[in-house]
N, C-alpha and C positions, 0 to 999 in steps of 0.2 A: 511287619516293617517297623512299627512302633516301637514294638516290644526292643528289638535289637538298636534301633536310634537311642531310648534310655539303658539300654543297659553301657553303651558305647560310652555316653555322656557319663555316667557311673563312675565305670572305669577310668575314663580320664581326669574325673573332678578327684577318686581314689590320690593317683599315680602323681597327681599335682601334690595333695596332700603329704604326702610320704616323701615325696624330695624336697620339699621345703623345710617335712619333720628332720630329714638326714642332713640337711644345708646347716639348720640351728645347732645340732648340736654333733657336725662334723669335727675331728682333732679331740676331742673330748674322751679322756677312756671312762670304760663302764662302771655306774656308781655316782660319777661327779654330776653336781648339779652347772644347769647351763650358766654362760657366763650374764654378768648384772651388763645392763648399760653401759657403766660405769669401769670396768673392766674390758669392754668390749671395745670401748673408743675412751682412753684413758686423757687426762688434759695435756696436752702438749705445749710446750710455750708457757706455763703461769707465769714462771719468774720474768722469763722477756718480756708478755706482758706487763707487766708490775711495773718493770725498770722501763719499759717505754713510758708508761703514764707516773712515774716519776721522774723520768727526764725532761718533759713537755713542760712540767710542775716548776720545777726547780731547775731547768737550765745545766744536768750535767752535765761535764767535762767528759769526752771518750775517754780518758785515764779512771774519773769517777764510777766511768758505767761498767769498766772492766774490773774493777774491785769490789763493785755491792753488786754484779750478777753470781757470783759466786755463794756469798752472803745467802743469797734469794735463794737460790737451786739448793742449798745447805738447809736452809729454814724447812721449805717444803717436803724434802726428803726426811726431815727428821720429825716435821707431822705426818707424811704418810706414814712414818714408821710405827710411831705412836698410836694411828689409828688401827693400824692392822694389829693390836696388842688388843685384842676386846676382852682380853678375860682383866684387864686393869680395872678398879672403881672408878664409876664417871667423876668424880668430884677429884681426884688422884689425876689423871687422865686431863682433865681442864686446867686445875693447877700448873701441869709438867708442861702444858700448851701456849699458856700464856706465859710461863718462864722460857721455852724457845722462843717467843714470838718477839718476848724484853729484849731477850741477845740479844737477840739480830736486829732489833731496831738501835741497841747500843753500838754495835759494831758498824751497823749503816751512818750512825750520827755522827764516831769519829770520823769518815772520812770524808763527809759534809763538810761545806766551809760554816760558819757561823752564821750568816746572811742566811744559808740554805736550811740550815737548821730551824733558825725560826719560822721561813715560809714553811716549813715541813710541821713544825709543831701547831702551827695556824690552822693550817688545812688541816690535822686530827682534831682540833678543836671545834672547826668546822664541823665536822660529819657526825660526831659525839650527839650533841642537839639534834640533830635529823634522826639518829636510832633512837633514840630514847620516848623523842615523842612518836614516833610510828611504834614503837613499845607499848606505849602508853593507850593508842587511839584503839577503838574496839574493831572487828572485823566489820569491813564493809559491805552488808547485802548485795546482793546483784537481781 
């Protein structure tokens, strides 16, 4: 009676294994590695994000936010693009990231009012000092 209780258990801990193994790497054809995290649940929303806590910031206009969400969705699409080019040099690759990243923050400025632009240059000036010294600080033990 034993004997057939573990081999029961066996089998079902088996049959659990195997659907789980067929669950991860279901749709998949043969060959491909399974998909990252990262691809699995991709970000949704960044730029909305972005433009909401730039809105909160600086007080957009709905006219403003329908003109730099595009801006935003345009920027990130053209790092993803970038990133998905891995055979580019990383020092190439960084270069070409921070020149999309200039655009877009030139194309967001013009359609800032001036008031908004300086709160917007503040708050970068802001966060500048906070990276720099967490840059600087060593890791901290636990």
């Amino acid at each position: 009676m034993r004997r057939i209780w573990i081999l029961t258990t066996a089998a079902c801990v088996l049959g659990g294994l195997v659907g789980i193994g067929q669950s991860m790497f279901a749709g998949q054809e043969a060959g491909e590695a399974p998909p990252t995290a990262r691809q699995a649940r991709p970000h949704r929303g960044q730029a909305e994000r972005e433009l909401q806590r730039m809105s909160d910031a600086l007080n957009l206009t709905e006219e403003q936010k329908a003109r730099i969400l595009p801006v935003l969705q345009e920027r990130n699409q053209q790092l993803k693009d970038l990133r998905a080019k891995s055979s580019l040099p990383q020092g190439y690759a960084r270069a070409k990231a921070t020149e999309i990243r200039k655009s877009a923050r030139r194309r967001i400025d013009q359609i800032l009012t001036p008031e908004q632009r300086e709160k917007q240059k503040t708050l970068r000036q802001g966060i500048r000092p906070k990276r720099s010294a967490q840059a600087g600080q060593p890791p901290q033990s636990q």
